[in-house]
C-alpha positions as a Python dict, from the first residue, in 0.01 Angstrom:
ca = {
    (1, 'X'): (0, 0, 0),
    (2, 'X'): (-322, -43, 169),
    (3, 'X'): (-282, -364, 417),
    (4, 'X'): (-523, -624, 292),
    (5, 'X'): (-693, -855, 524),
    (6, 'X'): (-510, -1207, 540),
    (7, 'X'): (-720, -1502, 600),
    (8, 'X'): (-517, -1860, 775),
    (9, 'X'): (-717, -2166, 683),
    (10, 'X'): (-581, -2419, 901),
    (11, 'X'): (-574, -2770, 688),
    (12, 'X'): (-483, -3012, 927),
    (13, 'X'): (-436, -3055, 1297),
    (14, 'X'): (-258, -2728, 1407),
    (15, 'X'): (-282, -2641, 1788),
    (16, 'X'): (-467, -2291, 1840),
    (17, 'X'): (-210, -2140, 1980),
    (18, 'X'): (77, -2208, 1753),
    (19, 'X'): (-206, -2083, 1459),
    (20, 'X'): (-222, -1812, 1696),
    (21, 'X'): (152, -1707, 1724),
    (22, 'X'): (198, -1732, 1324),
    (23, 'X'): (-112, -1496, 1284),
    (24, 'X'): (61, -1249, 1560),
    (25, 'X'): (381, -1267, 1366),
    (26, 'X'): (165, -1193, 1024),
    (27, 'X'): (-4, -896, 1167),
    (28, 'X'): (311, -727, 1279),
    (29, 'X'): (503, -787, 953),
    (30, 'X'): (209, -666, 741),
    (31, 'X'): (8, -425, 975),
    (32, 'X'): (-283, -592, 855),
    (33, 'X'): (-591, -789, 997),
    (34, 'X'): (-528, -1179, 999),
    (35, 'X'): (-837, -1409, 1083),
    (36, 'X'): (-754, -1785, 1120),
    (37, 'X'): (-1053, -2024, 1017),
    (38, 'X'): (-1012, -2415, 978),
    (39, 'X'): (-1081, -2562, 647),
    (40, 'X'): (-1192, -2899, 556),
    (41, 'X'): (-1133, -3074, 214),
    (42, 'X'): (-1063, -3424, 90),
    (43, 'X'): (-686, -3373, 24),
    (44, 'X'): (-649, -3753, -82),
    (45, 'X'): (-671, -3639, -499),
    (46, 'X'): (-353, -3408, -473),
    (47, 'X'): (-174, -3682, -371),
    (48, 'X'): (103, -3817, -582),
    (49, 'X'): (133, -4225, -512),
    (50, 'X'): (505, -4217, -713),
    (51, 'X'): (624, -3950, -544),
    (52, 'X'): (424, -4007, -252),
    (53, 'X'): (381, -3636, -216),
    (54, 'X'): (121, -3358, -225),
    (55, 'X'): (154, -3189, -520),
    (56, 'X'): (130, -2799, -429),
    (57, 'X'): (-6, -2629, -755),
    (58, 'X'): (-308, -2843, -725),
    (59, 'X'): (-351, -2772, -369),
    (60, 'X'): (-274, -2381, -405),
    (61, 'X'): (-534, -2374, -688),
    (62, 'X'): (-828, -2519, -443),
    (63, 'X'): (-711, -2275, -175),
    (64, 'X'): (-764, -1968, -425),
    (65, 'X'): (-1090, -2145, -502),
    (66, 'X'): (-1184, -2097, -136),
    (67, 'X'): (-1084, -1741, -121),
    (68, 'X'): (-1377, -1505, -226),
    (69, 'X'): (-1343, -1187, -70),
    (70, 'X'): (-1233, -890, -280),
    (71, 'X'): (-848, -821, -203),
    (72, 'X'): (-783, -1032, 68),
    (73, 'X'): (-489, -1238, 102),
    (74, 'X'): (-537, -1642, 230),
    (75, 'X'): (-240, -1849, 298),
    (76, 'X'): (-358, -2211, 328),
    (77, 'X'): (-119, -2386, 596),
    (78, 'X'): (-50, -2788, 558),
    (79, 'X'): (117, -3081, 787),
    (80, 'X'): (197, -3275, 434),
    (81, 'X'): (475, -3353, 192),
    (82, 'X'): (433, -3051, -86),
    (83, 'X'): (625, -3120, -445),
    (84, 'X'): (557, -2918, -785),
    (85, 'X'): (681, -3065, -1092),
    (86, 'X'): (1024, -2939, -1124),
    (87, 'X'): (1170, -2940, -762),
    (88, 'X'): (1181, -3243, -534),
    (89, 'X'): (975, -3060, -288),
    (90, 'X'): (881, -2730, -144),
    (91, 'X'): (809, -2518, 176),
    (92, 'X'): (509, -2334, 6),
    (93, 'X'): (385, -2208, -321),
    (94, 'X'): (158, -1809, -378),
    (95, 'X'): (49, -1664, -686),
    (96, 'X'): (273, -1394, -754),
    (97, 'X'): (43, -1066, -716),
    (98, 'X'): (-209, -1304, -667),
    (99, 'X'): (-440, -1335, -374),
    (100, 'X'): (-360, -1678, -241),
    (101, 'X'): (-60, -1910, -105),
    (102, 'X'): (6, -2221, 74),
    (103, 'X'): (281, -2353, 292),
    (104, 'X'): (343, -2638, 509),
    (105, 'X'): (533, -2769, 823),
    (106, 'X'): (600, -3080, 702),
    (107, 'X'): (980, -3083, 621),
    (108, 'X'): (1038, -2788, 861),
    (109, 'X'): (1022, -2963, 1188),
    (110, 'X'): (1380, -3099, 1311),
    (111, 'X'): (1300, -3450, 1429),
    (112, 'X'): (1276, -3507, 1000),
    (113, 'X'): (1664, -3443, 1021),
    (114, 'X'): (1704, -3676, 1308),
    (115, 'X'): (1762, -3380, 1552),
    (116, 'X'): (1576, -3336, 1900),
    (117, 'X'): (1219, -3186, 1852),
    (118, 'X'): (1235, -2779, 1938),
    (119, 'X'): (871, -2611, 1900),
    (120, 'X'): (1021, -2309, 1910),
    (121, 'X'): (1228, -2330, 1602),
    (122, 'X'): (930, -2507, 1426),
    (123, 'X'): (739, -2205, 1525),
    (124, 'X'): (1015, -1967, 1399),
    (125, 'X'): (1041, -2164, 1050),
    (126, 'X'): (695, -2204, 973),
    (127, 'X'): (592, -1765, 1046),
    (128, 'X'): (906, -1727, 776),
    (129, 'X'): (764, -1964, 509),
    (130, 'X'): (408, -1799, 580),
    (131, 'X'): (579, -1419, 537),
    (132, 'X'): (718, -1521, 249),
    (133, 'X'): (446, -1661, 97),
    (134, 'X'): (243, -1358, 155),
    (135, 'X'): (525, -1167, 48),
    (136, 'X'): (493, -1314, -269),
    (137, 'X'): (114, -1271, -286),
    (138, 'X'): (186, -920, -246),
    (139, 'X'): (371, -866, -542),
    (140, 'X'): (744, -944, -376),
    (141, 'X'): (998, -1130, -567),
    (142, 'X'): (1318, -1357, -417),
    (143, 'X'): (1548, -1114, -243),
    (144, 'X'): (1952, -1127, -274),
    (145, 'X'): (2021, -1008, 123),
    (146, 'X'): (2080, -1238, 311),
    (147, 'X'): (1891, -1196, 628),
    (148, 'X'): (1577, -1088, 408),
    (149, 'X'): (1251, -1299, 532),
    (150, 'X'): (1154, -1291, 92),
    (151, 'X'): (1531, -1453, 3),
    (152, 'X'): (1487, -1830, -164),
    (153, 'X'): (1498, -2121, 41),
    (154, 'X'): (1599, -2449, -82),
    (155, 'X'): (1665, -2565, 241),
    (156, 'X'): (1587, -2577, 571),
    (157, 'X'): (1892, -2386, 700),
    (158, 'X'): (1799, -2150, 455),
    (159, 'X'): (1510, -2038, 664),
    (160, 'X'): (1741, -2057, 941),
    (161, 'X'): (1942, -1813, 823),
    (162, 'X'): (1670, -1545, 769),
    (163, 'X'): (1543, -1286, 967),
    (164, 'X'): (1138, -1324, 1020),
    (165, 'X'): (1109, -975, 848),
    (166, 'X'): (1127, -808, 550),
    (167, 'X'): (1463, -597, 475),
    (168, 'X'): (1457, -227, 385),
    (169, 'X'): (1443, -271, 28),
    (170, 'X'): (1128, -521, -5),
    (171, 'X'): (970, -267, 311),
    (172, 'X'): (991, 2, 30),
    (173, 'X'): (942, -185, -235),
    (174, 'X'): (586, -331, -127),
    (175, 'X'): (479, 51, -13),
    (176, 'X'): (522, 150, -367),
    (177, 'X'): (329, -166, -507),
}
């Protein structure tokens, strides 16, 4: 596999240097280039008043319209509530194969689950919902091992639970994609 060039585009107030420690994480995992860029849009229309949610397949469809350049990956990161039709919510969304993704931080951060705020672990959560995501943009499906960065999360000690990498059998699997 030739590593493509990712692209972050920050929506929302991220600080530098936690967009910075996500894009380190990225490059390691992927061996690829990762440029961060912020990215301003009206998010206001994907929002769902019912549910009062974002609704993600809206919001990864104006992220792939943003991404232009040949086979670059972008991974559009949010700070909202992210829902697609048939689950309650969701970490992030990617076009399978395809050449964009989203995720956000929203129900990642502990003080949601009335627990005391730790950066660190939001930090740690958030580079495994972005690997994933790209994972999937790569052409990687849900993984059955355990520890594997690509297995399904429905929750947050799900992601918990996961290693920030991919195991040996997605490794070998993307080389041959």
């Amino acid at each position: 596999m030739n590593a493509p060039a990712i692209t972050i585009l920050s929506f929302g107030r991220f600080e530098r240097g936690f967009l910075e420690k996500i894009s380190e994480v990225v490059m390691q995992e992927y061996n690829c280039t990762v440029t961060i860029k912020e990215a301003h849009v009206d998010i206001s229309e994907y929002y769902d008043p019912v549910r009062r949610q974002y609704n993600g397949n809206k919001l990864l469809n104006e992220v792939a319209s943003l991404n232009i350049a040949g086979n670059s990956k972008t991974i559009g990161l949010f700070s909202v509530d992210l829902f697609i039709p048939i689950l309650t919510f969701i970490f992030g969304q990617a076009q399978l194969g395809g050449r964009s993704a989203i995720a956000s931080q929203y129900r990642l951060s502990n003080e949601r689950y009335g627990m005391p705020v730790d950066e660190n672990l939001l930090l740690q959560r958030f580079a495994k919902e972005v690997i994933h995501e790209l994972g999937h943009t790569l052409g990687l499906i849900h993984c059955h091992t355990p520890t594997c960065v690509m297995r399904s999360s429905t929750y947050v000690e799900d992601i918990d639970q996961k290693e920030a990498q991919l195991c040996a059998k997605c490794r070998d699997e993307l080389i041959k994609i």
